[in-house]
Short mmCIF file of the C-alpha atoms (twelve columns), coordinates in Angstrom:
data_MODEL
# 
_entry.id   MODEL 
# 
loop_
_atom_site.group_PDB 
_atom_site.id 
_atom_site.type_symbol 
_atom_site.label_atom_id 
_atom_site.label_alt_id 
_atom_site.label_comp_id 
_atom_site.label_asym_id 
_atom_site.label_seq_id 
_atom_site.Cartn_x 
_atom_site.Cartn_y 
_atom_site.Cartn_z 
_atom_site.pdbx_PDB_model_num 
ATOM 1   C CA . UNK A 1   0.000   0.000   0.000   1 
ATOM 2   C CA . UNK A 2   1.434   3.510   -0.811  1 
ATOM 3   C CA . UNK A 3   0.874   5.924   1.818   1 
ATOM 4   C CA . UNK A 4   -2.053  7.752   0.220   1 
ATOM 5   C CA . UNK A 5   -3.521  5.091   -1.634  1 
ATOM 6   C CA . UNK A 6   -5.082  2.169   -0.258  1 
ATOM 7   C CA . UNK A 7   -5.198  -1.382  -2.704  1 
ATOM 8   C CA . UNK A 8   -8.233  -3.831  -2.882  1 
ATOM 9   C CA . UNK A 9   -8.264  -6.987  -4.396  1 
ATOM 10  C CA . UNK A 10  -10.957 -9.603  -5.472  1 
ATOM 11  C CA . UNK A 11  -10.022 -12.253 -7.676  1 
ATOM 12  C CA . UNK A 12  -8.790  -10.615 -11.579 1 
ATOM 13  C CA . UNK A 13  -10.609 -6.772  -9.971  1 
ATOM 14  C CA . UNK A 14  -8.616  -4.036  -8.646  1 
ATOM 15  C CA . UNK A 15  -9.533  -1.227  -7.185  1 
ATOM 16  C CA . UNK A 16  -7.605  2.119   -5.513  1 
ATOM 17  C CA . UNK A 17  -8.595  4.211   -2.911  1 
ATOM 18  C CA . UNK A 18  -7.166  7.401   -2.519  1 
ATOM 19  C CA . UNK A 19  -7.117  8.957   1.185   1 
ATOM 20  C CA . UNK A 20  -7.773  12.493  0.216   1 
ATOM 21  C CA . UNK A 21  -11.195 12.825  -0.028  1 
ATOM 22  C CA . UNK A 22  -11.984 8.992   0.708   1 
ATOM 23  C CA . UNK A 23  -11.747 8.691   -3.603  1 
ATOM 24  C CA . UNK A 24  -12.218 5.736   -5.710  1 
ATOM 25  C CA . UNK A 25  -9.039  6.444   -8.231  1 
ATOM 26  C CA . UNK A 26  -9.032  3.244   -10.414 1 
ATOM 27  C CA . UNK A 27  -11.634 0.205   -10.609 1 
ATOM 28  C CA . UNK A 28  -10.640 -2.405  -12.885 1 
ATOM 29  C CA . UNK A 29  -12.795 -5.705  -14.100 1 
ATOM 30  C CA . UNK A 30  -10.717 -8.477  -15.478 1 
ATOM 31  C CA . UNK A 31  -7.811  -5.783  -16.589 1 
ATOM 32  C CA . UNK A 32  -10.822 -3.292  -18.107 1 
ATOM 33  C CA . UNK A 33  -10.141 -0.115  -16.520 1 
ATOM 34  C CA . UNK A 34  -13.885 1.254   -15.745 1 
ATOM 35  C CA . UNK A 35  -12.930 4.524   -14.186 1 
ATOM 36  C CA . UNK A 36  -11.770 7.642   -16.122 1 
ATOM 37  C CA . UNK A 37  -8.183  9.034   -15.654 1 
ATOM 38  C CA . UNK A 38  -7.928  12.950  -14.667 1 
ATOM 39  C CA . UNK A 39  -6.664  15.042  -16.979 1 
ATOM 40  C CA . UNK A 40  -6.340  18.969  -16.169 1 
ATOM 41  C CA . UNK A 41  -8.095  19.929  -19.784 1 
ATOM 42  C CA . UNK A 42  -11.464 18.638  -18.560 1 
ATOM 43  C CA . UNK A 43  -11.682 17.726  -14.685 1 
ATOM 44  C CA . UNK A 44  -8.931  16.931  -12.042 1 
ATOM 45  C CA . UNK A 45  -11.010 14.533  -10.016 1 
ATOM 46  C CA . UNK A 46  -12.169 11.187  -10.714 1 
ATOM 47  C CA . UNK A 47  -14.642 9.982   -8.222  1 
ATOM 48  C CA . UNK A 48  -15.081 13.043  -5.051  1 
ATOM 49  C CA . UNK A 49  -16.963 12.211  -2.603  1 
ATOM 50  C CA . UNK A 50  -19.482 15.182  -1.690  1 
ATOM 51  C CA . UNK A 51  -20.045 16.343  2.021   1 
ATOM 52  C CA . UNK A 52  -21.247 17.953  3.861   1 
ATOM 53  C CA . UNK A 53  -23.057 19.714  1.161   1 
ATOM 54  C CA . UNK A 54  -23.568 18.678  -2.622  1 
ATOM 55  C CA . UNK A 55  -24.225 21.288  -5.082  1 
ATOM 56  C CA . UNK A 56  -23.435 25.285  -5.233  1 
ATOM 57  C CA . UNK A 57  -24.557 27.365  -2.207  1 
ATOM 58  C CA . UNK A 58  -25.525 31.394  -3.101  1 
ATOM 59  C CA . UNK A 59  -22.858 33.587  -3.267  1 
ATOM 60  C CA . UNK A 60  -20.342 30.577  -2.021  1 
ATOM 61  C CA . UNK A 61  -21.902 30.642  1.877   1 
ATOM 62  C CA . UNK A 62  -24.040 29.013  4.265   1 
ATOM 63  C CA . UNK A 63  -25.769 30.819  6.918   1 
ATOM 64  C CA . UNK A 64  -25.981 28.953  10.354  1 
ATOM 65  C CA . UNK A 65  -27.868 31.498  12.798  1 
ATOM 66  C CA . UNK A 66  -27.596 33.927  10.975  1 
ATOM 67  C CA . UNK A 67  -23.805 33.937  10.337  1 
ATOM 68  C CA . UNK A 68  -22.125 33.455  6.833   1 
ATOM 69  C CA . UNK A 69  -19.668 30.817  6.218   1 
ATOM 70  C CA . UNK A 70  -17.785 29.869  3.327   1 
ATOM 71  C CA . UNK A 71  -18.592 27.015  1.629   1 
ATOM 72  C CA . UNK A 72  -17.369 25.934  -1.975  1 
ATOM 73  C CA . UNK A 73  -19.133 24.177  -4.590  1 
ATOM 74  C CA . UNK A 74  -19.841 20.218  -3.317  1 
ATOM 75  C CA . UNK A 75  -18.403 21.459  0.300   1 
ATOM 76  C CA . UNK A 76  -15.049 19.998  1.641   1 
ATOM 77  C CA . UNK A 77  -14.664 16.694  2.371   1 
ATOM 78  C CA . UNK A 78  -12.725 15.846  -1.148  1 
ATOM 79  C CA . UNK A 79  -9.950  17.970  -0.288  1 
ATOM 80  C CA . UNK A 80  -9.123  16.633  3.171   1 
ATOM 81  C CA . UNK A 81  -7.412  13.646  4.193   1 
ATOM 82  C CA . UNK A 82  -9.482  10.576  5.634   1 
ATOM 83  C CA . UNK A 83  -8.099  8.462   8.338   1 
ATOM 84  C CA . UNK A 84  -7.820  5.124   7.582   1 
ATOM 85  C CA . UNK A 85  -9.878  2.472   10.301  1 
ATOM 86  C CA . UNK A 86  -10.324 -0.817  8.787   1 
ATOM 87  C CA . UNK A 87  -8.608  -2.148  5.601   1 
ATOM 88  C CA . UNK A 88  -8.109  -5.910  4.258   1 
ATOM 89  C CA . UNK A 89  -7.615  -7.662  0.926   1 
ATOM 90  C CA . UNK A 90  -11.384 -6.029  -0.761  1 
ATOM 91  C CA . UNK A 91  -12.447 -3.700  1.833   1 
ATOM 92  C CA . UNK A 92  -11.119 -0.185  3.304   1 
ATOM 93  C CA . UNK A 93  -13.013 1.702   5.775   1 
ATOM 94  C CA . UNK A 94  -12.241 5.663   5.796   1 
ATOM 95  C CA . UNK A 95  -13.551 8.269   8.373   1 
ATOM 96  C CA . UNK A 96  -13.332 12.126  8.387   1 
ATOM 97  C CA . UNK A 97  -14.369 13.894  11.766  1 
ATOM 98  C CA . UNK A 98  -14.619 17.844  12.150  1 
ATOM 99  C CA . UNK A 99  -11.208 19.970  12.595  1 
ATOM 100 C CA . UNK A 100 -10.531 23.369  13.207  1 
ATOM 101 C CA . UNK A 101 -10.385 23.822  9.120   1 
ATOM 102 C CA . UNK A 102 -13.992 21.994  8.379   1 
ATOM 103 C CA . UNK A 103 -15.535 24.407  11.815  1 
ATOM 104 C CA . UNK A 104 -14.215 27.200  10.213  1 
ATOM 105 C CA . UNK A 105 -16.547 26.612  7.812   1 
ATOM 106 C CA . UNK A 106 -19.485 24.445  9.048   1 
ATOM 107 C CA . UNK A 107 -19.229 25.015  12.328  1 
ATOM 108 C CA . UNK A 108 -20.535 20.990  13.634  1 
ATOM 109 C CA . UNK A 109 -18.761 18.062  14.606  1 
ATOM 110 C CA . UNK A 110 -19.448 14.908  12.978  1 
ATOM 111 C CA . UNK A 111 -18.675 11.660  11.622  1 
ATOM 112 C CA . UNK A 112 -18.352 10.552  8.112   1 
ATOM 113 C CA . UNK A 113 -17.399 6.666   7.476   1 
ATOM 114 C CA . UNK A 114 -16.634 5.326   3.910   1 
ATOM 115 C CA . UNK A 115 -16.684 1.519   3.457   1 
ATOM 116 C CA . UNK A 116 -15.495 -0.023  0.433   1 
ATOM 117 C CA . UNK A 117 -16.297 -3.073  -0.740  1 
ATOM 118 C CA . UNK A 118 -15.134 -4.867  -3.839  1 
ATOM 119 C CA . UNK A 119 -16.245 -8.003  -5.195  1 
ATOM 120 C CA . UNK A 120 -16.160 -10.228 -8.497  1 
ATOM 121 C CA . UNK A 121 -17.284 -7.852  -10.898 1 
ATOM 122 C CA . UNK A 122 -18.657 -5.156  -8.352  1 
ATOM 123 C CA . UNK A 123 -17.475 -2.525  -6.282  1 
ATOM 124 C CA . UNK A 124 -19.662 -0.700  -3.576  1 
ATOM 125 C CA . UNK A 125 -19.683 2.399   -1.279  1 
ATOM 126 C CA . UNK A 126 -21.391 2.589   2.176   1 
ATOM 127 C CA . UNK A 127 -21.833 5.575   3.823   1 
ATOM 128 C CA . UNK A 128 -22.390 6.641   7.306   1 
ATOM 129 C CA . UNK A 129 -22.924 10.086  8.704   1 
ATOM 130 C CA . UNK A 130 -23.307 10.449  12.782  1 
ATOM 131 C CA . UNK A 131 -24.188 13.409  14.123  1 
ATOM 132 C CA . UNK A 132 -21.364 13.915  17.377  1 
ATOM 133 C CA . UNK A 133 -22.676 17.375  18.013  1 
ATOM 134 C CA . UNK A 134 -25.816 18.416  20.390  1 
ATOM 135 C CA . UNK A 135 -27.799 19.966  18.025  1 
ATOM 136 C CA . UNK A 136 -29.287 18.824  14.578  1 
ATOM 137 C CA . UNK A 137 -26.591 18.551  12.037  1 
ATOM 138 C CA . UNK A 138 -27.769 19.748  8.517   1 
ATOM 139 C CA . UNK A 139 -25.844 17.810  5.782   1 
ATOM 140 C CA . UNK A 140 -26.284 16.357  2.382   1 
ATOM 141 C CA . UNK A 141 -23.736 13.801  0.950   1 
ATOM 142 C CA . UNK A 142 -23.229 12.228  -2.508  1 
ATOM 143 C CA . UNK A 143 -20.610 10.861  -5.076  1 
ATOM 144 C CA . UNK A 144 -19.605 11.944  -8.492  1 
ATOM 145 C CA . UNK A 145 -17.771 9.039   -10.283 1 
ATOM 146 C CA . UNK A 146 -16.193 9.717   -13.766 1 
ATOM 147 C CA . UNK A 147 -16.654 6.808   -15.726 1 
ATOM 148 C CA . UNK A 148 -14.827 6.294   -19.129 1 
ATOM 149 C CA . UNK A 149 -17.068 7.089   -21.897 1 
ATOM 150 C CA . UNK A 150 -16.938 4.835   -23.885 1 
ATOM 151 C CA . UNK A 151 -15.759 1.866   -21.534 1 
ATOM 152 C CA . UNK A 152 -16.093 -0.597  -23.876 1 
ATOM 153 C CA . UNK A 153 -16.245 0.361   -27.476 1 
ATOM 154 C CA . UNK A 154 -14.721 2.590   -29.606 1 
ATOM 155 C CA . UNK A 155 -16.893 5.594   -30.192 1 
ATOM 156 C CA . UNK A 156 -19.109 7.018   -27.649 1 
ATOM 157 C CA . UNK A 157 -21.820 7.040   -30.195 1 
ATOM 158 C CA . UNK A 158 -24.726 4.692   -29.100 1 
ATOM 159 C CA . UNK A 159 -24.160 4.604   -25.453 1 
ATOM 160 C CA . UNK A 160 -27.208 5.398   -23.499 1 
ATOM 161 C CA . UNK A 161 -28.844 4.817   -19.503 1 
ATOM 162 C CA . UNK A 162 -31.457 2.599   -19.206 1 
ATOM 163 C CA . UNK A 163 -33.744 3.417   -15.895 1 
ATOM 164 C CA . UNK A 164 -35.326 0.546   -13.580 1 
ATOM 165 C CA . UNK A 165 -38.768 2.943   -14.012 1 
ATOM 166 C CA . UNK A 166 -39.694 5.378   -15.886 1 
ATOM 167 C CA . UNK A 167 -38.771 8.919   -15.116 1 
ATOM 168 C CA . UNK A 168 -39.967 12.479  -15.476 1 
ATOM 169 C CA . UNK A 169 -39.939 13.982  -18.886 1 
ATOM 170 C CA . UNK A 170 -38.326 17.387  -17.924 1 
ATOM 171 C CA . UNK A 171 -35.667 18.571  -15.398 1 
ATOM 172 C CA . UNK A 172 -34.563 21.941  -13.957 1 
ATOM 173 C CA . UNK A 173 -32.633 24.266  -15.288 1 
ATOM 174 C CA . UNK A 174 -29.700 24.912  -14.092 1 
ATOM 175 C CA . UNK A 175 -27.596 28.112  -14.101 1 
ATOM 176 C CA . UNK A 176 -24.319 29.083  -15.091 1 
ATOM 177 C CA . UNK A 177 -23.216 29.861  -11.359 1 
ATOM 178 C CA . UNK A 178 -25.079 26.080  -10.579 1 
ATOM 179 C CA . UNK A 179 -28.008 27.162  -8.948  1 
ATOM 180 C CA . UNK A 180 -31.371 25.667  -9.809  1 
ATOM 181 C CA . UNK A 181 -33.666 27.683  -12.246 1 
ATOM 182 C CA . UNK A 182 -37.598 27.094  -11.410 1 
ATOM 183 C CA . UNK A 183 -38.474 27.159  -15.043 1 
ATOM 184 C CA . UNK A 184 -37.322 23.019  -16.454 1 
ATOM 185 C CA . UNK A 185 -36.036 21.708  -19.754 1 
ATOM 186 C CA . UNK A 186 -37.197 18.680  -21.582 1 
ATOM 187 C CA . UNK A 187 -35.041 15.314  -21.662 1 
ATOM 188 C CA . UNK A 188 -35.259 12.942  -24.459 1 
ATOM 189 C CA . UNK A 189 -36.671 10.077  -22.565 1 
ATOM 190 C CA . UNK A 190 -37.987 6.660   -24.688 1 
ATOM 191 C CA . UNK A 191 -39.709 4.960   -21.896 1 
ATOM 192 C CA . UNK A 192 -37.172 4.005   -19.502 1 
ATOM 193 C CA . UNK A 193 -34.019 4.741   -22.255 1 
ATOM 194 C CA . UNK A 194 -32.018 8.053   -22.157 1 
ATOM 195 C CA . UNK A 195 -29.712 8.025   -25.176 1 
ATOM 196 C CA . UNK A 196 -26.675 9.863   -24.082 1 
ATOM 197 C CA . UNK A 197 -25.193 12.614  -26.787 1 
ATOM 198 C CA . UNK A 198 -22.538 15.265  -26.162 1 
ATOM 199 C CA . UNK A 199 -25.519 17.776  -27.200 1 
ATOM 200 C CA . UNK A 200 -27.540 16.667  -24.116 1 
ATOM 201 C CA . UNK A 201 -24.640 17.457  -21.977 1 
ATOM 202 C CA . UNK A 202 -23.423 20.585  -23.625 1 
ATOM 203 C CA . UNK A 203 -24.253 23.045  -21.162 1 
ATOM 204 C CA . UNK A 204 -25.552 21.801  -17.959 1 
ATOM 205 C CA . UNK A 205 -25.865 18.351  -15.707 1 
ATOM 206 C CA . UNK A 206 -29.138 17.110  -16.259 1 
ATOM 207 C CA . UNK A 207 -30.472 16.287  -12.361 1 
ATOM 208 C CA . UNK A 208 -33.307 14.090  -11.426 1 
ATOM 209 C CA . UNK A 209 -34.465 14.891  -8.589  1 
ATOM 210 C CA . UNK A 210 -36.503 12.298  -6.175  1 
ATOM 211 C CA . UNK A 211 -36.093 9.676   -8.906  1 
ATOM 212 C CA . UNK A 212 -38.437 6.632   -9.043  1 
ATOM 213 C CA . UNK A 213 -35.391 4.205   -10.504 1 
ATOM 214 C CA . UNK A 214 -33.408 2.510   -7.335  1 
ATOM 215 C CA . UNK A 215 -31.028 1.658   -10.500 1 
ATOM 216 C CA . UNK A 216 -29.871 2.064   -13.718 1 
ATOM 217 C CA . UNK A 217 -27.542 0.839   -16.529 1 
ATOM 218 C CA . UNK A 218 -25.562 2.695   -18.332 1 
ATOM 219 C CA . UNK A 219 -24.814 0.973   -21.499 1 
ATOM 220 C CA . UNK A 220 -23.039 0.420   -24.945 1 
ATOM 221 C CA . UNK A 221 -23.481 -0.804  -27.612 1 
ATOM 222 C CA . UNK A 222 -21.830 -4.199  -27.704 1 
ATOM 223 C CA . UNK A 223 -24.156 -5.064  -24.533 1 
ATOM 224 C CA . UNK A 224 -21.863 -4.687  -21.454 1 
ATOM 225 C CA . UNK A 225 -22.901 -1.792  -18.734 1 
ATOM 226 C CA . UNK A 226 -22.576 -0.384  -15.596 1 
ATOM 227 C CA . UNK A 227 -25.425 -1.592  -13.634 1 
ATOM 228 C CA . UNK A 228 -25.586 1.277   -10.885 1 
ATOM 229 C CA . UNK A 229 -27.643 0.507   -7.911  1 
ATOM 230 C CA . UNK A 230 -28.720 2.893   -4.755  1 
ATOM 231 C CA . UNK A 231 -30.515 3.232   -1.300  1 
ATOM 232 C CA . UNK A 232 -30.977 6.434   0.518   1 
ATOM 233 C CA . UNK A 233 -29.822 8.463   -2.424  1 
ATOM 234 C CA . UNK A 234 -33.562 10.208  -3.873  1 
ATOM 235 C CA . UNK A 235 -30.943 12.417  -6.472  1 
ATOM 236 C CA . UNK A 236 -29.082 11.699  -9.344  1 
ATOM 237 C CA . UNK A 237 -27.152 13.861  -12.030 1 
ATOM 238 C CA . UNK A 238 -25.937 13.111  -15.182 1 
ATOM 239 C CA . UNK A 239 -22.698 15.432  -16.247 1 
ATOM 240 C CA . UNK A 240 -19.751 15.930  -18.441 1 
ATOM 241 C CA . UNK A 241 -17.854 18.310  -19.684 1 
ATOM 242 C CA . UNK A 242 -17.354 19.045  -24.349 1 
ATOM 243 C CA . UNK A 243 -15.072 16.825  -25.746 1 
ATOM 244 C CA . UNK A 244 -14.178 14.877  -22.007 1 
ATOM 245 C CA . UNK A 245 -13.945 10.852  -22.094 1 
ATOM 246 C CA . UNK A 246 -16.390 10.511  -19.214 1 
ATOM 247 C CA . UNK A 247 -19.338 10.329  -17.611 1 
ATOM 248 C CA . UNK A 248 -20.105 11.289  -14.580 1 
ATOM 249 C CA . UNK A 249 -23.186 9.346   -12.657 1 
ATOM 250 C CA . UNK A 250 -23.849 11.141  -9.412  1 
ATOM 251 C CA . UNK A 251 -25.807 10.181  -6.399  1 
ATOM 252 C CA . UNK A 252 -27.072 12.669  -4.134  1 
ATOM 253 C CA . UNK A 253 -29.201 13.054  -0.889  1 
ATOM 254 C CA . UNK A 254 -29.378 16.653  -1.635  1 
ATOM 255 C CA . UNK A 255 -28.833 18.935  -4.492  1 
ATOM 256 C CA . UNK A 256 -28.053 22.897  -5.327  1 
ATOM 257 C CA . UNK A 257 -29.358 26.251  -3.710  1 
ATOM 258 C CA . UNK A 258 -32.522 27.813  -6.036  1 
ATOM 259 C CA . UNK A 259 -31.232 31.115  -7.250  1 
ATOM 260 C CA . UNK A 260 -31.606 33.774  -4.965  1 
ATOM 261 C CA . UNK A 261 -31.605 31.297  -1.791  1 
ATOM 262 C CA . UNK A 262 -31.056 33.322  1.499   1 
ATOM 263 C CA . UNK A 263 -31.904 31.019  4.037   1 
ATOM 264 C CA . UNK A 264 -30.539 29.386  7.084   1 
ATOM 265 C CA . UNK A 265 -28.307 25.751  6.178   1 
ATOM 266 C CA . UNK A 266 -31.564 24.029  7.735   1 
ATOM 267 C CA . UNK A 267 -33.949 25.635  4.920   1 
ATOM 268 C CA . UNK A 268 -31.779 24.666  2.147   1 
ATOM 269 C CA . UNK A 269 -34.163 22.121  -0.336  1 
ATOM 270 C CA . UNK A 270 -33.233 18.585  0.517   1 
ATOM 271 C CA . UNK A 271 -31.419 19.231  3.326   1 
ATOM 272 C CA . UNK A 272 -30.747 16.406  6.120   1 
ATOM 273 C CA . UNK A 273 -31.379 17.136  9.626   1 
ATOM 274 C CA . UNK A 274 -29.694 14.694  11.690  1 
ATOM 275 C CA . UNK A 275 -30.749 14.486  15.710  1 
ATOM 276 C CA . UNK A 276 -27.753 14.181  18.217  1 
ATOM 277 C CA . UNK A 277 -26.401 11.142  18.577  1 
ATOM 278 C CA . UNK A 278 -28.038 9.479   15.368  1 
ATOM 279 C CA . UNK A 279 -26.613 8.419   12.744  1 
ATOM 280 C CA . UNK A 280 -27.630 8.153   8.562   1 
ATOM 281 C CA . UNK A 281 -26.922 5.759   6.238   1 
ATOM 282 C CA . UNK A 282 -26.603 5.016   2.042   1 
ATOM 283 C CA . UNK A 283 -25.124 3.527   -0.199  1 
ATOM 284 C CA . UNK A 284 -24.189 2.594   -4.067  1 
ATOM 285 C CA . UNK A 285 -23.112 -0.411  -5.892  1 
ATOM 286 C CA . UNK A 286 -21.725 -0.811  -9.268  1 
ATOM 287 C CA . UNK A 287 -21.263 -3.700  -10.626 1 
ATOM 288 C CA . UNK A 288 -19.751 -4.417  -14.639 1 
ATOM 289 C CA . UNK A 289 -21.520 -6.426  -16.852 1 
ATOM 290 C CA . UNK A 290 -19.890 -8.078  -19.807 1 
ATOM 291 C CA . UNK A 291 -21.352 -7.742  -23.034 1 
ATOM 292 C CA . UNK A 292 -20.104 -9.349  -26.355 1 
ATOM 293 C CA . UNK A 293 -16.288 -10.708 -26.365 1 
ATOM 294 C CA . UNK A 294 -14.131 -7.677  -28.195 1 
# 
């Protein structure tokens, strides 16, 4: 193990963990490489884990009592270093706790636990959020994994996500400072099929908010997919940027401010409010499926 990357192992899958930001850096099936590989033209990340608050806040703070705090786009926890608890052959548990940097900002102390797991063909993120403070702790948590696009042919032409149910026709707008519009925008839906395009993704992340789908698949078109599988996360996004190799399929528990959002961290839309002493859980599970040989 190198000191800020953590190995896992199951049968012919690999996977690396990175200990900044708890990140899933590399997940390979049987040598395929499913995971996109940063590059600075595009994005720098590959899979950031989102705490404690997903989306952009308005004007870049968060107002606890009435006091403003800083808080960047998808909050903090992807910069800072996770300690490492638990870790064997195909599973890593990761925790992040409150310092004088994160109170500086969002001024609670909590918990946040990452559990890897990886399996034949599968890899899978638990999450745990306990609330070590004595008030409600307002939080939202999600993760934004670049997959390659394609990851198994050689265009990205006739790739698409398939849905477990079918979803609403239209989804907000979002603006360019990422803060949700009220007006919508129509998606391209064919019953439970999206057909993914770089024109769909031009401009914005297309976000489904309280989804019906517990899964999807995204897919190409020599049969093999991504079969992506939640509980506890009611958001997802879609996103990418022109030109970049990936796709990004993100869970969330909570999503972006509406423009011109002035309220306290507990009114935010989506927000969590987690009693003293309790503790939340989700989790995702993404497992490769093998289509035709090559």
């Amino acid at each position: 193990m190198a000191d800020d990357v953590i190995e896992l192992k199951s049968r012919n899958d690999r996977a690396r963990i990175a200990l900044r930001g708890a990140e899933i850096r590399e997940w390979s099936v049987v040598a395929r490489e499913l995971m996109w590989q940063p590059d600075a033209r595009f994005w720098g990340a590959v899979s950031p884990i989102l705490f404690p608050l997903v989306g952009w806040s308005n004007d870049g703070h968060v107002r606890v009592d009435g006091e403003p705090y800083p808080m960047g786009v998808h909050g903090f926890a992807s910069s800072l270093d996770f300690r490492l608890v638990e870790h064997d052959e195909s599973s890593a548990l990761l925790r992040l706790t409150e310092s004088a940097q994160t109170l500086a900002c969002y001024p609670f102390r909590f918990e946040l636990s990452v559990r890897y797991r990886l399996h034949e063909s599968a890899l899978e993120a638990a999450f745990s959020v306990r609330n070590t403070d004595t008030r409600p702790l307002p939080f939202a948590i999600g993760i934004h994994p670049g997959f390659r696009w394609p990851f198994s042919a050689t265009s990205r032409a006739g790739h698409g996500i398939e849905f477990d149910e079918v979803e609403e026709l239209f989804v907000p707008e979002i603006s360019p400072r990422g803060l949700f519009r009220s007006t919508t925008r129509p998606v391209p839906l064919d019953g439970r099929d999206l057909p993914l395009t770089d024109e769909l993704l031009a401009n914005e992340a297309l976000c489904f908010l309280d989804v019906r789908s517990g899964g999807l698949r995204f897919r190409s078109p020599d049969g093999s997919a991504i079969q992506i599988e939640t509980e506890g996360f009611p958001h997802l996004a879609l996103w990418t940027r022109p030109g970049a190799p990936f796709l990004s399929v993100e869970s969330w528990t909570g999503h972006g401010d509406p423009e011109g959002f002035s309220g306290d961290i507990t009114e935010k839309p989506s927000i969590r409010l987690l009693p003293a002493g309790r503790e939340d859980t989700c989790r995702v599970r993404y497992c490769f499926e093998s289509g035709t040989p090559d």
